[in-house]
N, C-alpha and C positions, 0 to 999 in steps of 0.2 A: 065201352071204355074199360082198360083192363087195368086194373086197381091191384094188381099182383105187388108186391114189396120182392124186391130184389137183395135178399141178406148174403152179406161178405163179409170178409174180414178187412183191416185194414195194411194198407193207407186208403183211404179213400180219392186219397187227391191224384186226379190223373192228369198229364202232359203226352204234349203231342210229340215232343224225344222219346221214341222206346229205346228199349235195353240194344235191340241192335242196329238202331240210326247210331246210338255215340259209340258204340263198339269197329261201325266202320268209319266214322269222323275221327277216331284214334288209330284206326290204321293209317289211314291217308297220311297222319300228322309225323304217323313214324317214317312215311315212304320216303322220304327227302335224306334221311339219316342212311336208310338202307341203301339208295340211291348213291351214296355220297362212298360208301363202306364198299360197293362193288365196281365204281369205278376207279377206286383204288389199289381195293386186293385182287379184283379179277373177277372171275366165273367159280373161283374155290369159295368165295363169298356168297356168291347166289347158292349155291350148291345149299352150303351150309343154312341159310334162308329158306329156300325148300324145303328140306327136308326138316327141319325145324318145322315149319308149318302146316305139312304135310299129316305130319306125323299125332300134331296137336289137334290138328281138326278130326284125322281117321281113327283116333283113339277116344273120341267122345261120342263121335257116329256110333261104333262099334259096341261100346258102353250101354247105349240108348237104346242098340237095336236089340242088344244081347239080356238086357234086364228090361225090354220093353217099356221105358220110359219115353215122355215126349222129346221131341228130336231139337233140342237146346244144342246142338251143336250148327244150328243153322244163327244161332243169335251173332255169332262173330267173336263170342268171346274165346273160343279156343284159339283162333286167328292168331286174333291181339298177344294170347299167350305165348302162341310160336312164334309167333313175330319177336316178341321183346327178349325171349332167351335171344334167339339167333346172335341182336344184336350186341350182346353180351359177351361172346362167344368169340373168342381170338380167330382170323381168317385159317391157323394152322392147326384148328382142332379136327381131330378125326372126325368122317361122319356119320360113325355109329354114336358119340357123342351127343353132337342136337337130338339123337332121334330117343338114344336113353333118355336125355333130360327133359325133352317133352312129354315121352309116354309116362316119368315120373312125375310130372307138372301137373298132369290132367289127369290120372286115374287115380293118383293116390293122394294128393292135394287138394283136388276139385271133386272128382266123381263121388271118391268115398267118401267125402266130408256132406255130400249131399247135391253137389253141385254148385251153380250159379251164385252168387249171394250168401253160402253157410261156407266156404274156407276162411281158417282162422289164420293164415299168413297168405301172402302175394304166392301164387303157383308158379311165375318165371320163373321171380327170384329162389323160392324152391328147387326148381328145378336146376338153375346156376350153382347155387351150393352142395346142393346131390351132385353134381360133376367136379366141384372143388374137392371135394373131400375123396369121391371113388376116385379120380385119373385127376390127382393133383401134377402128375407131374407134365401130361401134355396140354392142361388148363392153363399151366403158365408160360406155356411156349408162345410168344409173337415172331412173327418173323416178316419182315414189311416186300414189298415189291418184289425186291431182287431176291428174295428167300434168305438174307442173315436173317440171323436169330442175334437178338440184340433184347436191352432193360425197357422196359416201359419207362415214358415219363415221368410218371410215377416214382418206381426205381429208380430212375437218375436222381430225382431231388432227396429220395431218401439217402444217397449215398452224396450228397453236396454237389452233385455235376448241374452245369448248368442246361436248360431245357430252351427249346423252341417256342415259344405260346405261342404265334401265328400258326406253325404249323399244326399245334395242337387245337386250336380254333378250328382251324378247317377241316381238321381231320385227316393231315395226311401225316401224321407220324407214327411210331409202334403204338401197336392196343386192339383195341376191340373193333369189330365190325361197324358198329353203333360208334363213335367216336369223335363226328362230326360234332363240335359245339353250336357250332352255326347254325346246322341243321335242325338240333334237335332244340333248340330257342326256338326257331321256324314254328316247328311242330307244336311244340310247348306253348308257348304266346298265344298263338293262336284257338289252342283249346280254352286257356285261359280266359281271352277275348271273348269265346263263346260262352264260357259259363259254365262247360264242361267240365272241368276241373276245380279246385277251392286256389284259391291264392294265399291264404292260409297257411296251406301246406307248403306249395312249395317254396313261397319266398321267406319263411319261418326255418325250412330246413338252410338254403343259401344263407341267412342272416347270422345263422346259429353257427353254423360250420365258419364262413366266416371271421369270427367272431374270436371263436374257438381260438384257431387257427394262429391268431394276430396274441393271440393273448398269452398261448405256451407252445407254436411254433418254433418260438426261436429265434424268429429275425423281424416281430414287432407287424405295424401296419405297413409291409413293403408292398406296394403294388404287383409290384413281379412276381413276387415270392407269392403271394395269397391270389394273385389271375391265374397262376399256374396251375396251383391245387383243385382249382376250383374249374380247371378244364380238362381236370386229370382224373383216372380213377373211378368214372362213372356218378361222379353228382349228380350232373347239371340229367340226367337218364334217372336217375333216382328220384331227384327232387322232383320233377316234370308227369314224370311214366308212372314208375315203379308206387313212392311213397303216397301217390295220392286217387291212390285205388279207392271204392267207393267201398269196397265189402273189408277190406281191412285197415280201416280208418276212421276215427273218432265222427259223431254224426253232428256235432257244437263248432261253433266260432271258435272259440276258446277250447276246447279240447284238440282243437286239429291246430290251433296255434303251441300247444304243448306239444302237441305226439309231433309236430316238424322241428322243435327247438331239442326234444328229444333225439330224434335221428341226424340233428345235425352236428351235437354233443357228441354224440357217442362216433357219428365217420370222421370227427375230425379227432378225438380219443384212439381210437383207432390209427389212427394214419402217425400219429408222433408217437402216440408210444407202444403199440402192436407191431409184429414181426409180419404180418404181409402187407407190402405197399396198397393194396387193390379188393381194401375189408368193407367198403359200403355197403355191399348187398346186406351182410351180416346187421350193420344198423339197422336197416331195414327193418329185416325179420324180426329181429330182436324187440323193434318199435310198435312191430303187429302183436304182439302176445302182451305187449300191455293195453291195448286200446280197448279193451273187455273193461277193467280198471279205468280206465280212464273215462270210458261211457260211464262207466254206475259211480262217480263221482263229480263230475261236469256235466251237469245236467241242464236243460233249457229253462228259464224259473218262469212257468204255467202267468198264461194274462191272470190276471188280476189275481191274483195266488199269492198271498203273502208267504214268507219262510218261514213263521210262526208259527201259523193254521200249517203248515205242512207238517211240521214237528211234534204238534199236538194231533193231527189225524192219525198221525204214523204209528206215534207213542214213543216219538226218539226224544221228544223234551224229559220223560219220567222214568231213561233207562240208565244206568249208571254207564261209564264211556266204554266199559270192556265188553258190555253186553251188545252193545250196537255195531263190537268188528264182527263179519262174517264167521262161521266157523267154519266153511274149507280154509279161511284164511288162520283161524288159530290152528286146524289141522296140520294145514302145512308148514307153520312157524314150528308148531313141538317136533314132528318128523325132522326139518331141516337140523334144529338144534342135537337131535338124539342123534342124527348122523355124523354133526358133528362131532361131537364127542365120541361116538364111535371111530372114528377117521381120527382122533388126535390120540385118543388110547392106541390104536393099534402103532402109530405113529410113533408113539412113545417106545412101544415093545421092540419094533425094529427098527431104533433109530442107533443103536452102537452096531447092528450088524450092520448095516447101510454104510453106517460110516466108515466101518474095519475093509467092506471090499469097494471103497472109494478111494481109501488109503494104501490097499493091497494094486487097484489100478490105478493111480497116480504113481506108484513106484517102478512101475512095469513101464510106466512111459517114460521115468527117468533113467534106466537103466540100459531102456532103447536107444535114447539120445545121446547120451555115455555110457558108449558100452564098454569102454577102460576101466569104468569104475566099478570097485566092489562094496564098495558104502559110501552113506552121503550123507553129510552134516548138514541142518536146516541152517539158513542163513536171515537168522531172529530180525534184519531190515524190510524184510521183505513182505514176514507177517503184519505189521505194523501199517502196511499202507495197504494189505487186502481189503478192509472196509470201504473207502474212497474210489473213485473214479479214476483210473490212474493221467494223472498228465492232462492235456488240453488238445495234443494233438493227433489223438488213437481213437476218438471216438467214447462210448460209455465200453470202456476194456477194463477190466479189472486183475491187480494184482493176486496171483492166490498164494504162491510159495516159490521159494526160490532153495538152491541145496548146491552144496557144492561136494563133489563125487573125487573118491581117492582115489586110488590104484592100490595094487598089493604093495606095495614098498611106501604109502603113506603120500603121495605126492599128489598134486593136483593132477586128475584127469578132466575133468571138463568142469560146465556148470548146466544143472538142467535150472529152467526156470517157469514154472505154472501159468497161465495166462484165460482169462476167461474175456468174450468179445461178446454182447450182449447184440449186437447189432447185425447176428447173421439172421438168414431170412427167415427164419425158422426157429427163433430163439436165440440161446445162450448156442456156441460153442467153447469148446476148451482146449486146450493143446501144449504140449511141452515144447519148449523148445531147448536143444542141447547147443549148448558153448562150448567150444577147446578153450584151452588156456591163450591161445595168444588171438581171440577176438572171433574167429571164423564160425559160422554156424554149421554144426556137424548137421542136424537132421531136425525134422519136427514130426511128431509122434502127438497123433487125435484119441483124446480122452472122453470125450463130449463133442459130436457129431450129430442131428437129426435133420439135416436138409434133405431137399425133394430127392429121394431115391433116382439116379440116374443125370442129375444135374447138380446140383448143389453138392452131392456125396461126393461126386469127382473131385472134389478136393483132398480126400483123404486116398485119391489115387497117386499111385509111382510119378504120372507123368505131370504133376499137377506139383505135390509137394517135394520131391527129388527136385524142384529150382532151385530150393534154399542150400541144399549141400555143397558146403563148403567152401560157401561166398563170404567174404569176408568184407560188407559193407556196413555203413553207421545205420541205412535207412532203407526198406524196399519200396519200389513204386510199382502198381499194378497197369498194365498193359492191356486194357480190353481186347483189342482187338487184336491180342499177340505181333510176333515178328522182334519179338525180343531181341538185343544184341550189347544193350550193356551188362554189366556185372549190379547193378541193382534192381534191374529190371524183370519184372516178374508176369508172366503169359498166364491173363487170369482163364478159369473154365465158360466156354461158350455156352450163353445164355444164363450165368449164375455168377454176374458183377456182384452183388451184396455178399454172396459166399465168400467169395472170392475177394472182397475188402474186407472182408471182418478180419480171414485171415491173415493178412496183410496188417493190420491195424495190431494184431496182439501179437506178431514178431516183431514188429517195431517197435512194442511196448517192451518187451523183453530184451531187443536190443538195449531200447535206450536205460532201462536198469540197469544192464550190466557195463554199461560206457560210464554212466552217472554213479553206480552206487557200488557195484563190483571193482573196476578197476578203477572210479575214482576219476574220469577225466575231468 
């Protein structure tokens, strides 16, 4: 009889699910979604599906063969990895794209953190943000069947237009590969059903977002309005796939019921008051680097363990409270505050130079707009309402300054007037817009500009802002899909609606100043 003792470490408890039975039972789950993505976009969809998962499984092979470790790329999880960017991944993205954001996913994500089990965020979603941030600007190209380039759903409700939900249920309108709502329930439910997943998570992130949503959305408990959201922008992929990863996720009931009410705070924070329609992934991430935090405080309370005898074994009942915070945590409280204060001293020393060539280019732009004029008097109504929101019908635009510009003989040459629009895609822009005396808009001149280089920027092109010159309307209306032909009508830039309302919104805003408060109508 062999009486040998068999020493390990733990867990000790073992199941007949290994790591790669659910690794392929979540492939499967995503197939319906992927399914659903390329018989919409085509064979430019698989492509991009290949080679995404290609790339995710050859780069962990490779990894394993190369630093001689065991061949854990057979478990499936790299698959899953390539799979879930792919479906992330607009059908019009290049396809050195998938294949950087995977090989980023998996060597620098997953390999160097140790592999399987020791990355401290989701490696898709890594990998999707590593593509956001290097080629933001063909990340946010969609372009549906016929090849326009058109806003996501998304887009659209950010800028008021109204949306499709059937369509966006099934997945046949602009967006992501992955897209289907239907499908990826399918998928979802079903893991759920199995056990695979926590429920937890993801109906804690839905409830949250939700929730959110109805409460500083704007238009209250509407069904439309909150179905839409929540089939837009990759939730219903987050909540399901993404957020309820096993290695980046709280290991408690009640900790994975925070870390989802967390991520569903923050995508729906995100989505009202953040400058990119399509910011989930980021909750995500964001959600992983607290779950460290949220394990060493949500803890499972031991059978028969009182919380007393935990206190008194520990020696947390006899410590005074400042001795029980960690000290990476008081480390990094002093650091953040000394930075602070670093950053507001220096803040301090160049905040009149800052100001002087703000002031020097805010003049350059009124003197573009009127260019008759050789001085310009501020017009003191105008500072009075920069604090506030202007108006109800511009959106969050704000007033900044208004001047009205002489000529050499003293006479009114025009009016420039400052305009700030909070709601381009990309933040704040700014822009002057110049007045003639008798109503017509000479020119508009960008002070504040930072959209997607190559899309959004195009509106501080000739063919883009030269619409405004010398139209003498109360109101401009923007033209998505161009083919302009009245005198108010304005041909916004392809694929850059939000840019292109914003700026729309703060010449209007500027008109209507100088209708209402300039000439007095």
């Amino acid at each position: 009889m062999n009486t040998a003792l068999n020493l390990s470490s733990g867990p000790h408890v073992r199941d007949r699910w290994t790591t790669r039975f659910i690794m392929h039972v979540v492939c499967l789950s995503l197939l319906p979604a992927a399914a659903v993505g390329v018989a919409v976009y085509g064979l430019r969809a698989l492509w991009i599906i290949l080679v995404s998962v290609i790339t995710a499984v050859g780069t962990e092979f490779l990894f394993d063969k190369l630093l001689h470790k065991p061949d854990t790329w057979k478990d499936g999880s790299a698959m899953v990895t390539g799979l879930m960017l792919a479906l992330t991944l607009s059908p019009a993205t290049p396809l050195y794209e998938p294949f950087l954001g995977s090989l980023f996913a998996i060597l620098v994500v997953k390999c160097c953190f140790g592999g399987l089990g020791k990355n401290f965020i989701n490696p898709a979603l890594a990998g999707r943000c590593f593509l956001l941030i290097s080629f933001s600007n063909s990340m946010t190209k969609y372009s549906l069947v016929d090849g326009v380039t058109t806003a996501t759903p998304v887009e659209e409700l950010a800028n008021g237009n109204p949306v499709n939900i059937t369509e966006m249920f099934l997945g046949l309108s602009n967006g992501v590969i992955g897209s289907s709502i239907l499908a990826l329930l399918a998928g979802g439910l079903v893991l759920w059903a199995l056990d695979i997943i926590h429920g937890q998570i993801c109906f804690s992130v839905i409830g949250a977002f939700t929730l959110f949503m109805a409460l500083f959305g704007g238009q209250g408990f509407d069904p439309h309005f909150l179905a839409a959201h929540l089939c837009g922008g990759g939730v219903i992929l987050g909540a399901f796939f993404m957020a309820t990863d096993y290695v980046t996720s709280p290991v408690t009931r009640l900790g994975q019921t925070v870390y989802g009410i967390l991520i569903g705070v923050l995508g729906a924070a995100f989505r009202i008051f953040g400058s990119a329609a399509d910011s989930f992934s980021y909750s995500i991430i964001i959600a992983n680097l607290f779950v460290p935090l949220i394990d060493t405080y949500i803890v499972s309370k031991p059978y028969a363990f009182r919380k007393k005898a935990i206190q008194l074994q520990s020696g947390e009942e006899t410590k005074p409270f400042f001795k029980r915070i960690p000290k990476p945590v008081i480390a990094l409280t002093a650091i953040a505050l000394l930075a602070g204060v670093a950053l507001s001293g220096v803040y301090s020393m160049t905040k009149e130079t800052i100001d002087d060539q703000n002031r020097k280019k805010a003049w350059a732009a009124y003197q573009a707009v009127v260019p008759q004029a050789v001085s310009f008097e501020e017009i003191p109504e105008a500072s009075e309402k920069s604090d506030d929101v202007y108006g109800s019908d511009f959106g969050r635009t704000y007033l900044n300054e208004a001047v009205v510009g002489k000529d050499a003989s003293g006479a009114t040459a025009g009016y420039a007037i400052s305009v700030t629009c909070a709601e381009a895609y990309d933040g704040n822009l700014t822009l002057s817009v110049g007045i003639s005396p008798d109503g017509a808009v000479n020119s508009i001149a960008f002070t504040e500009l930072h959209e997607t280089p190559g899309k959004g920027s195009l509106c501080d092109d000739p063919k883009f802002k030269d619409q405004f010159n010398g139209r003498s309307v109360s109101s401009f209306r923007l033209l998505k899909d161009g083919g302009s032909t009245k005198e108010d009508e304005i041909d916004g830039v392809s694929g850059a609606t939000i840019s292109s309302k914003a700026v729309i919104n703060a010449v209007n805003a500027a008109l209507d100043f100088y209708q209402n408060s300039i000439r007095g109508e």
